[in-house]
C-alpha positions in Angstrom: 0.0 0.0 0.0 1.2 3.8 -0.5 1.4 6.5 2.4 -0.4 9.2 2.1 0.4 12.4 0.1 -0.1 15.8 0.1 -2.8 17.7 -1.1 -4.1 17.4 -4.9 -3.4 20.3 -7.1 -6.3 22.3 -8.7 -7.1 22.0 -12.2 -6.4 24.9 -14.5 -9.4 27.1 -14.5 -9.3 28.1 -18.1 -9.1 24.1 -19.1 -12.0 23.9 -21.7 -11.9 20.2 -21.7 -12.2 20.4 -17.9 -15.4 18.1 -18.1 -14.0 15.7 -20.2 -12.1 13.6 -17.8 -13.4 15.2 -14.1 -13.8 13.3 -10.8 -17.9 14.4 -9.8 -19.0 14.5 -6.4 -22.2 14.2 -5.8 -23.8 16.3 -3.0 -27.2 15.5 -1.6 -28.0 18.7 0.4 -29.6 17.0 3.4 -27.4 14.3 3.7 -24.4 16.2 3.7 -23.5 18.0 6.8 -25.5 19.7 9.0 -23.8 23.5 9.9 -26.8 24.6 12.1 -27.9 22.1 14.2 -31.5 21.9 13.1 -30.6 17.9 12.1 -30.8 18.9 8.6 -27.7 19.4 6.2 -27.4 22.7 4.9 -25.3 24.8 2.4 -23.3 26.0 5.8 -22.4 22.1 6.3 -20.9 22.0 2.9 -19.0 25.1 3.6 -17.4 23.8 6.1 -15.9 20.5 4.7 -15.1 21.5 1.2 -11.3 21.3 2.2 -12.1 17.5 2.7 -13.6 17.4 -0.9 -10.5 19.6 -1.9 -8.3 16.6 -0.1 -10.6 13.9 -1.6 -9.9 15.4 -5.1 -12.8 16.0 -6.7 -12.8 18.3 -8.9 -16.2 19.6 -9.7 -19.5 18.8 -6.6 -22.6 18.2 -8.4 -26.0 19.3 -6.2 -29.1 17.6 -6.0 -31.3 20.6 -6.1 -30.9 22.8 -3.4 -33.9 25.3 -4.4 -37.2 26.2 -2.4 -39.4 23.3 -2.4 -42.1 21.0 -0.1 -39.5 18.1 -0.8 -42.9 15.9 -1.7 -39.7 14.1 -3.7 -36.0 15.3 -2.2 -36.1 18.7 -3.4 -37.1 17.2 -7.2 -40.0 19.2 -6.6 -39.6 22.7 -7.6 -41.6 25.7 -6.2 -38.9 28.4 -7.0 -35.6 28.3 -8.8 -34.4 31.7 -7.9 -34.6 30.9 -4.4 -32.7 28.2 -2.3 -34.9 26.3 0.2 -35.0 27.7 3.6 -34.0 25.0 5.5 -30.7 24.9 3.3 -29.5 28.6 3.9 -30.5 31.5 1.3 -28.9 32.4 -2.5 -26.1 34.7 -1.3 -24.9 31.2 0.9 -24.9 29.6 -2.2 -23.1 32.2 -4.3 -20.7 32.1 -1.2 -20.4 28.5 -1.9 -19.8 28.5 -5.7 -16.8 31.2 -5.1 -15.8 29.5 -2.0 -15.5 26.0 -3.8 -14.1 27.4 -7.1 -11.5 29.4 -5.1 -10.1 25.3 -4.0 -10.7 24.3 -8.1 -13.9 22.7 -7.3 -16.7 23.7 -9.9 -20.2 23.3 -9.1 -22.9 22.0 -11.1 -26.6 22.0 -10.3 -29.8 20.1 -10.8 -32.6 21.0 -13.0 -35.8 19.4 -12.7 -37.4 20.6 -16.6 -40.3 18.0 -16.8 -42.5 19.0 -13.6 -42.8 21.7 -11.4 -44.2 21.4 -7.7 -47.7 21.9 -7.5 -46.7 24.6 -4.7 -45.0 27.0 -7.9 -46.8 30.0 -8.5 -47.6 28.6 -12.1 -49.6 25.6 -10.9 -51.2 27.3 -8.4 -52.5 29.9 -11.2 -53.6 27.0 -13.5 -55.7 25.5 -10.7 -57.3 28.7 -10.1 -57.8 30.1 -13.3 -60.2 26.9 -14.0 -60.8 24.9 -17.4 -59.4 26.8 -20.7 -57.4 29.2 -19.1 -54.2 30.2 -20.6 -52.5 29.3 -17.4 -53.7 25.7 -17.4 -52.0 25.4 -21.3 -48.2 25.6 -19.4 -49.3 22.3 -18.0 -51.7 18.9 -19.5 -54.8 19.2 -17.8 -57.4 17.4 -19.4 -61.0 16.2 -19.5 -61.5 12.5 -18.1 -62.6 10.3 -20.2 -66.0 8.3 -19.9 -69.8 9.6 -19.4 -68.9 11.3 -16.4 -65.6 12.3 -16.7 -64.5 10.0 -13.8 -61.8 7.6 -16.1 -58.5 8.2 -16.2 -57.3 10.6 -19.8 -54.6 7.7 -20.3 -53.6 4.6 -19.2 -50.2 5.7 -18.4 -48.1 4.5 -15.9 -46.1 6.6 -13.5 -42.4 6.1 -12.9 -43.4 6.5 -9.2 -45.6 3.5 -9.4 -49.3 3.7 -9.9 -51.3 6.5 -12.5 -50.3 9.8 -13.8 -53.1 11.6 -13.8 -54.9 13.5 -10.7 -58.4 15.1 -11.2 -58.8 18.6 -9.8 -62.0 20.0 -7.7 -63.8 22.9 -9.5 -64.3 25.8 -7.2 -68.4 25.0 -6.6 -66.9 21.8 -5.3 -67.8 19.5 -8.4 -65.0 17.3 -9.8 -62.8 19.1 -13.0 -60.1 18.4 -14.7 -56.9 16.1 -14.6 -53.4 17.2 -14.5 -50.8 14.7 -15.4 -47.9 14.0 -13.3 -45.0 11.1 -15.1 -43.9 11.0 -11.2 -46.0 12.0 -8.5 -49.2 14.2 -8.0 -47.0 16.6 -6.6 -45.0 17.2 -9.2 -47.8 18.1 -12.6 -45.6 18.2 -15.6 -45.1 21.2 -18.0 -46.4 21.3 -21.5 -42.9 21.8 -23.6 -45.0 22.8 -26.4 -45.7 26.6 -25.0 -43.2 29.1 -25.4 -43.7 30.3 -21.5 -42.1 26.8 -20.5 -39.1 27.6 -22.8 -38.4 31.0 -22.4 -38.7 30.2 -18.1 -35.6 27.8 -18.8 -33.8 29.3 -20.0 -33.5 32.4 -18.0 -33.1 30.0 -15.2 -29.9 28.8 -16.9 -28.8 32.0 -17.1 -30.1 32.8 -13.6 -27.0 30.3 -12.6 -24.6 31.0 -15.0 -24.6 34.3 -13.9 -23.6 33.3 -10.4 -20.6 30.9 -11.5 -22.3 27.2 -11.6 -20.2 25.5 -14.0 -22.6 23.3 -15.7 -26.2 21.6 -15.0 -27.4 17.9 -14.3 -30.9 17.7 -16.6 -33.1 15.0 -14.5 -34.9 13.0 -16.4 -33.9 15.2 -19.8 -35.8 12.2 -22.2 -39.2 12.8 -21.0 -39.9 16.7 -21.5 -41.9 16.2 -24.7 -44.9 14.5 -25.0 -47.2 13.9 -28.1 -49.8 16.5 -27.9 -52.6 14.0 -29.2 -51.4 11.9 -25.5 -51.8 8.4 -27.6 -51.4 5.2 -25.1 -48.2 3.7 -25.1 -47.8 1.4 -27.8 -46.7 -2.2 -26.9 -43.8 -2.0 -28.8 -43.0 1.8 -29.6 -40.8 2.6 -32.5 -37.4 4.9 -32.3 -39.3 8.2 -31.6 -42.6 6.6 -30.9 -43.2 6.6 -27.4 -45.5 9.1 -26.3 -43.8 10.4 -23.5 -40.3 9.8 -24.1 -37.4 10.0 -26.0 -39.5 12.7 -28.3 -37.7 14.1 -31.3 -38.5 17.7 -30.4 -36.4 17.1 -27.6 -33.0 17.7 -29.2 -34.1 21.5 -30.5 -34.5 21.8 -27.0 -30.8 20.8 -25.9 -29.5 22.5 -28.8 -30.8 25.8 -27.9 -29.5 25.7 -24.4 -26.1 24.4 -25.5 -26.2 27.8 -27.4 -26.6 29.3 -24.5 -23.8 27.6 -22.4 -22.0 27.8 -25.0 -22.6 32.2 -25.5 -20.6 32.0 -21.8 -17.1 32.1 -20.8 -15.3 29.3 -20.0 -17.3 25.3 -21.0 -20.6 25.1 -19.1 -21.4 21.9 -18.9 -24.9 20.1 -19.7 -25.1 16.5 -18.2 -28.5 15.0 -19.1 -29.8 11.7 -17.3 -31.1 9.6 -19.7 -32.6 5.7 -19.2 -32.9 4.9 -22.8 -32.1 1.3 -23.8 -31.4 1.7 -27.4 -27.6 3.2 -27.6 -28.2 5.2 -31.1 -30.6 7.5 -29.8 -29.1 7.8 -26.6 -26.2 8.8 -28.5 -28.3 11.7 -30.5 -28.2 13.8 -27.1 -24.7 14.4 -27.5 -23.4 15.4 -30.7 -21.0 18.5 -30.6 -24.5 21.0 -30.6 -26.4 19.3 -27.9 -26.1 17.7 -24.3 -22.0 17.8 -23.5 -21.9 14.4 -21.9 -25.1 12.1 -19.9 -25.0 9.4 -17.0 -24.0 5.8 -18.1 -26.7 4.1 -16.0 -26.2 0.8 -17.9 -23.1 0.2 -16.3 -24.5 0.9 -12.8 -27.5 -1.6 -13.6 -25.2 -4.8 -14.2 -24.4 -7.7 -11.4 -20.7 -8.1 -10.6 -19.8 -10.2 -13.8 -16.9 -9.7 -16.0 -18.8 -10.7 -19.0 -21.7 -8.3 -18.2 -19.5 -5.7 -17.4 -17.2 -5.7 -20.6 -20.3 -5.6 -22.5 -21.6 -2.7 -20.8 -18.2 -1.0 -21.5 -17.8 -1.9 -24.8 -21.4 -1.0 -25.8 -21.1 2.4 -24.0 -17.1 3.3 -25.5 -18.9 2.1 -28.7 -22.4 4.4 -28.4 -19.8 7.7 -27.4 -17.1 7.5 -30.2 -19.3 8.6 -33.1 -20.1 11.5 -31.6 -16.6 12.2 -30.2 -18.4 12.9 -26.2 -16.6 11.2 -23.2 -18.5 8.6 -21.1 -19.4 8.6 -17.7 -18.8 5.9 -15.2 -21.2 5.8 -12.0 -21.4 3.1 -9.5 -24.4 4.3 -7.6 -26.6 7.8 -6.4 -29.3 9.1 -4.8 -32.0 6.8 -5.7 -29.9 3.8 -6.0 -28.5 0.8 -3.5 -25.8 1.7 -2.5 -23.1 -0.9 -4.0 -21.3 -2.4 -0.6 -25.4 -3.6 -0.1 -25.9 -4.5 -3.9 -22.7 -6.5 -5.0 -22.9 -8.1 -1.6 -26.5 -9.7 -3.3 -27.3 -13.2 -5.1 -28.4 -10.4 -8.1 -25.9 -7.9 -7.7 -27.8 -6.2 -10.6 -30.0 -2.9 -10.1 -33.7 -2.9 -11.3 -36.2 -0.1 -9.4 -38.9 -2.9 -10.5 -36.9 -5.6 -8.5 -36.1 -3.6 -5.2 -37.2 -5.5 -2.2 -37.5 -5.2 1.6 -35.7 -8.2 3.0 -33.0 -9.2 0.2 -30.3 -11.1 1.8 -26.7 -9.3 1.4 -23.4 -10.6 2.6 -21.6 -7.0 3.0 -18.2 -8.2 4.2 -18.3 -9.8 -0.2 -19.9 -6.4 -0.9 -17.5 -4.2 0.8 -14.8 -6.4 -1.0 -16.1 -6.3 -4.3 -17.0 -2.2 -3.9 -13.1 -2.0 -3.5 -12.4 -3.6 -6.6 -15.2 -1.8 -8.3 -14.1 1.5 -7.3 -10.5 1.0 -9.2 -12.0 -0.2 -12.2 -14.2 2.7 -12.7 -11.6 5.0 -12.0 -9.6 3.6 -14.9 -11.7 3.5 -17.3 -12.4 6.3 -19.9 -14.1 9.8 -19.4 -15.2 11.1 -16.4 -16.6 9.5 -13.1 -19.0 10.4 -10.9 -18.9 9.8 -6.8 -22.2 9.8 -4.8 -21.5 10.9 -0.8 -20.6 8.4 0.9 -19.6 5.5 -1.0 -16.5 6.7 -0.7 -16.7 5.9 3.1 -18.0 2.2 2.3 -21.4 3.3 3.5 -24.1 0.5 3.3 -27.5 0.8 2.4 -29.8 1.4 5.6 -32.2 -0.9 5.3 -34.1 -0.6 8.9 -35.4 2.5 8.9 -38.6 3.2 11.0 -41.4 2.9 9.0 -42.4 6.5 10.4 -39.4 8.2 9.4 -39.8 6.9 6.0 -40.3 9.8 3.5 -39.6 8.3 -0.1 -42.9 8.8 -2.1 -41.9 5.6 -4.6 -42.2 3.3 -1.1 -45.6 4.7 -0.6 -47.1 4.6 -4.3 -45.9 1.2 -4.5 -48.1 0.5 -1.3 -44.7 -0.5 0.3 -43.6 -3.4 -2.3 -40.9 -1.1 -2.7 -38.4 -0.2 0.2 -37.9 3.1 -1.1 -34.5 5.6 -1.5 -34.0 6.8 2.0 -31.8 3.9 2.5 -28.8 5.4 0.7 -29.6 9.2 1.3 -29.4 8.7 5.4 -26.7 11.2 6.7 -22.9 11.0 6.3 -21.1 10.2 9.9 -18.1 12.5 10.0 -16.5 11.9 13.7 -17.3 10.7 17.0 -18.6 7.4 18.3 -22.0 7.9 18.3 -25.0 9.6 16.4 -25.1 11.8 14.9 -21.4 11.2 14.5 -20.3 14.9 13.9 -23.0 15.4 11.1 -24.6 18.3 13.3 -22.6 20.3 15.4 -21.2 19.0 18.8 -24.1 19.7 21.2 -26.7 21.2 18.9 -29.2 18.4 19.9 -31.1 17.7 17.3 -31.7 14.1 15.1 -30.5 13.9 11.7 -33.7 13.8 9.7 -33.1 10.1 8.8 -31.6 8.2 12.0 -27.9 6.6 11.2 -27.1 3.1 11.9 -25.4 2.8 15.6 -22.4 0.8 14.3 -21.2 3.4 12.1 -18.0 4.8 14.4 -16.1 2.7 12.1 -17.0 4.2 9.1 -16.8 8.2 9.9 -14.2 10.4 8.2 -12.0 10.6 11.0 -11.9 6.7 11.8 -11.0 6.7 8.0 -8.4 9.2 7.3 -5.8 7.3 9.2 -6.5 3.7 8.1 -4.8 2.7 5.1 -7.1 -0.4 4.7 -10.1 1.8 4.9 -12.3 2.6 2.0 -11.7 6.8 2.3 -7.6 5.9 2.0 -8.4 4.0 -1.2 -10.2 6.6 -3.1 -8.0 9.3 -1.7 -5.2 7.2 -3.4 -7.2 6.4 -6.4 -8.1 10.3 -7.9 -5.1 11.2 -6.8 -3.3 8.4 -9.0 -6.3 9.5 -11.6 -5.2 12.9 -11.9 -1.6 12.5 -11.9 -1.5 9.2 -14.4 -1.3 10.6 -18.0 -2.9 7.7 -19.5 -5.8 8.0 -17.2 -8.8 10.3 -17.4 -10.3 10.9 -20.8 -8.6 9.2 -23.6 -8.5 5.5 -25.4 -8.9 2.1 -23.6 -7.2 -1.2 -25.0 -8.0 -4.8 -23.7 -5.3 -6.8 -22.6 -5.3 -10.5 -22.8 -6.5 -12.2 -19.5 -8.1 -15.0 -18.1 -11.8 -16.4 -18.0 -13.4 -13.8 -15.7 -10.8 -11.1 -15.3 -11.0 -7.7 -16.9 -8.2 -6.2 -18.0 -7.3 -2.9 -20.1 -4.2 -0.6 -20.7 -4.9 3.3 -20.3 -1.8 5.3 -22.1 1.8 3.4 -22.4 2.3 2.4 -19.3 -0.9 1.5 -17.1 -2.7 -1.4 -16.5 -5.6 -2.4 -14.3 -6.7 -5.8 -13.6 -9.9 -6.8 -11.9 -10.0 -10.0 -11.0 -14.2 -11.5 -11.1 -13.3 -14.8 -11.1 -13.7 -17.5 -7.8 -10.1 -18.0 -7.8 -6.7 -15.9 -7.2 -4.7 -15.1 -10.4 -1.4 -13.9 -11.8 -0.8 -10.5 -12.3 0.8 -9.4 -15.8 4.4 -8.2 -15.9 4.7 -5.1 -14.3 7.4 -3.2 -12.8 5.7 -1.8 -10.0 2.2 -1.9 -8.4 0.8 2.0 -8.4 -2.3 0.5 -6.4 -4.2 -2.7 -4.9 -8.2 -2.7 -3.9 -6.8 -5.7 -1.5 -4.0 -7.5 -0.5 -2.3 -9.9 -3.0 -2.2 -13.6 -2.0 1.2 -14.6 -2.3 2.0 -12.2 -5.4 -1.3 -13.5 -6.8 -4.6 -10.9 -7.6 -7.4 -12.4 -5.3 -11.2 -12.7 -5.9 -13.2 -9.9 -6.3 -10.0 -7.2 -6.2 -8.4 -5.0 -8.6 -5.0 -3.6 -9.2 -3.5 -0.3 -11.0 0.2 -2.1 -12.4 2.9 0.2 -13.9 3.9 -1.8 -17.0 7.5 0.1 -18.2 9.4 3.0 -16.7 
């Protein structure tokens, strides 16, 4: 193993190509830290531990969004962009924070929620008052019900929340009206992309942020803004362009007007879409030079702990990228996903939200080992990765919660079937030996706002920084291998010959990483020196479920 080092150095501000090959930490506002007391994180809490994210070497922090909102869904509801939600801090903390952060060479990068609104925004609010026909019902889809009365659903859609997608209003004498349709939950009614209001508001907000520094913005669920205005069913097996609801053609004069924009600003602003679409050559559409800059790789995230599996995914997603000349993105896990210690300790180490059960066996001493070995092989592969809080700590998926302090509205549309995404968004432990292990300030009294497992002393940041076997010391190694490496980063992968169930892959002249998936321990390569190991070797031999980063030449 290698001792520790001193500090990364920052990137180059004026680096256009920045995006192209940087380390992404993801930042879920609550979760974070808590700089207040009030058991919530805040924009304060972040403040005060970028120097860890400095030492971590990231070298952008991606926000879930921090703006003014119920949180019916995390924040994923939007009442007002221009405004950061109270309980987070206010917008001159956040334009403290985007200075603060760039000051350390960490950019920032926000979430933008484009298909919904909260049903709290001042626009919703309007439509429901204004009443049936009004021109401030046509910035959303409200529509009559279908049937003699009215009472059946417009569509048999199906909400990614679980359950319908429509929600009939009350007219103000009392009698039922219309229905609005929601993709996710009543909460959040989605906007009609087809009127100018909804297009012109966008993009102001993107300028709203550019203004103030952000660096680039995460589009959630950027394939399902357009819809077909006729609202067809879903066919059973809808053509390239077909689908109702997603993956709509219109969608990329959308993206190519706010690249435009980004583009009209100084320095690269960065558009990151998340896109779920199964067939590669449309997914690859989103990012040719005039649209989306780069979008998550959630096919990679989605496969079990297979070497066959996993090769595919990264050949099919090196392959999908290269014709349009945009970098990939590697992810292992975020916000509404298990986390992986939980997952690749699993039978089916695969993700599915359909398959997410209460109860699934997991054997996390095998899925802290293979997390280890997964986080090197990420690392080393092309384009740019992304890091969700916490998995950089080996945090597990919390799977116990109270069913009171449960809050995720996809366990409560699903009537419970599914245990919901509190799990992984329960607060980081930062010191101490017991809750809420330094995430609120020493004495402030208050619970986090999800409780924290009691056996997680092992696992804070300060337990961590010291332990060379500990999960923190081997991503700490790993970007900062990452960043130094030439080979590494952005650039072209080769595969190296290997054994049945071993991945392995050379990054620039003289860099190898070898993952080892197989039941049994095998030979390493020829090498001149070992740059970094995800566990021990076994008698100079790679063990099960491991990786290592080899120098192959001086």
């Amino acid at each position: 193993m290698l001792a520790r080092t001193a500090a990364h150095p920052s990137p180059p501000a004026d680096d256009p190509s920045w995006w192209r090959s940087a380390v992404i930490y993801q930042i879920y506002p609550r979760s974070f830290a808590d700089g207040n007391g009030d058991g919530v994180g805040d924009l304060a809490g972040v403040r005060q531990h970028l120097g860890y994210l400095r030492d971590l070497g990231v070298d952008a922090i991606w926000f879930t969004p921090w703006y003014d909102s119920p949180l019916a869904d995390g924040g994923y509801d939007v009442a007002d962009y221009r405004r950061i939600n109270p309980a987070f801090g206010d917008l001159a903390e956040a334009e403290a924070l985007i200075r603060e952060a760039l000051e350390l060479g960490i950019r920032t990068i926000i979430d933008i929620v484009p298909n919904h609104v909260s049903d709290r925004h001042p626009w919703f609010q309007a439509a429901l008052a204004a009443g049936p026909g009004s021109p401030e019902r046509e910035r959303f889809w409200f529509r009559p019900g279908r049937g003699e009365r009215g009472d059946e659903l417009p569509t048999g859609w199906v909400s990614n929340f679980s359950g319908d997608t429509w929600t009939r209003t009350t007219d103000p004498d009392g009698a039922p009206g219309e229905w609005y349709l929601h993709l996710f939950s009543q909460q959040q009614p989605d906007l009609n992309w087809n009127h100018p209001d909804v297009r012109r508001e966008h993009e102001d907000i993107l300028k709203f942020w550019f203004d103030r520094g952000v660096a680039g913005v995460r589009i959630d669920s950027a394939a399902l803004l357009v819809k077909d205005p006729a609202l067809p069913e879903v066919p059973e097996a809808p053509g390239p362009g077909e689908h109702p609801n997603q993956d709509r053609d219109e969608l990329h004069d959308i993206y190519r007007g706010w690249r435009d924009l980004a583009d009209s600003y100084e320095g690269t602003r960065v558009l990151v879409g998340e896109l779920w679409l199964p067939d590669i050559d449309r997914f690859a559409k989103y990012l040719r030079p005039d649209e989306l800059h780069t979008a998550f790789n959630f096919d990679f995230l989605a496969r079990p702990w297979d070497a066959a599996e996993l090769r595919a995914s990264i050949d099919q997603t090196l392959a999908a990228h290269a014709p349009v000349g945009a970098p990939s993105t590697w992810v292992l896990s975020n916000h509404d996903v298990t986390r992986p210690v939980t997952r690749y300790g699993r039978e089916d180490s695969s993700f599915a939200f359909a398959t997410k059960r209460s109860g699934t066996p997991t054997d996390l001493a095998l899925g802290r080992l293979r997390s280890r070995a997964a986080a090197l092989l990420t690392a080393a592969l092309p384009g740019s990765l992304y890091l969700y809080q916490g998995d950089e700590l080996g945090l597990p998926e919390v799977e116990d919660l109270p069913a009171d302090r449960i809050e995720d509205p996809m366990h409560f549309r699903s009537g419970g079937v599914d245990p919901g995404r509190d799990g992984c968004r329960v607060p980081l432990p930062w010191r101490g030996t017991a809750a809420p292990f330094g995430f609120s300030p020493d004495g402030a009294g208050a619970e986090p706002w999800l409780p924290q497992p009691a056996d997680w002393a092992a696992l804070t940041v300060q337990a961590q920084q010291s332990d060379p076997a500990s999960m923190l010391w081997l991503y700490t190694q790993a970007l900062r291998i990452r960043r130094s490496e030439p080979g590494l980063g952005d650039g072209p992968l080769a595969w190296a010959e290997a054994p049945e169930g071993v991945l392995a892959f050379a990054r620039g002249d003289a860099f190898l990483s070898v993952t080892n998936l197989s039941a049994a321990p095998v030979a390493l390569p020829a090498h001149v020196a070992i740059l970094l190991s995800s566990s021990p070797l076994d008698g100079g031999m790679l063990p099960p479920d491991s990786t290592a980063w080899l120098r192959t030449q001086h």
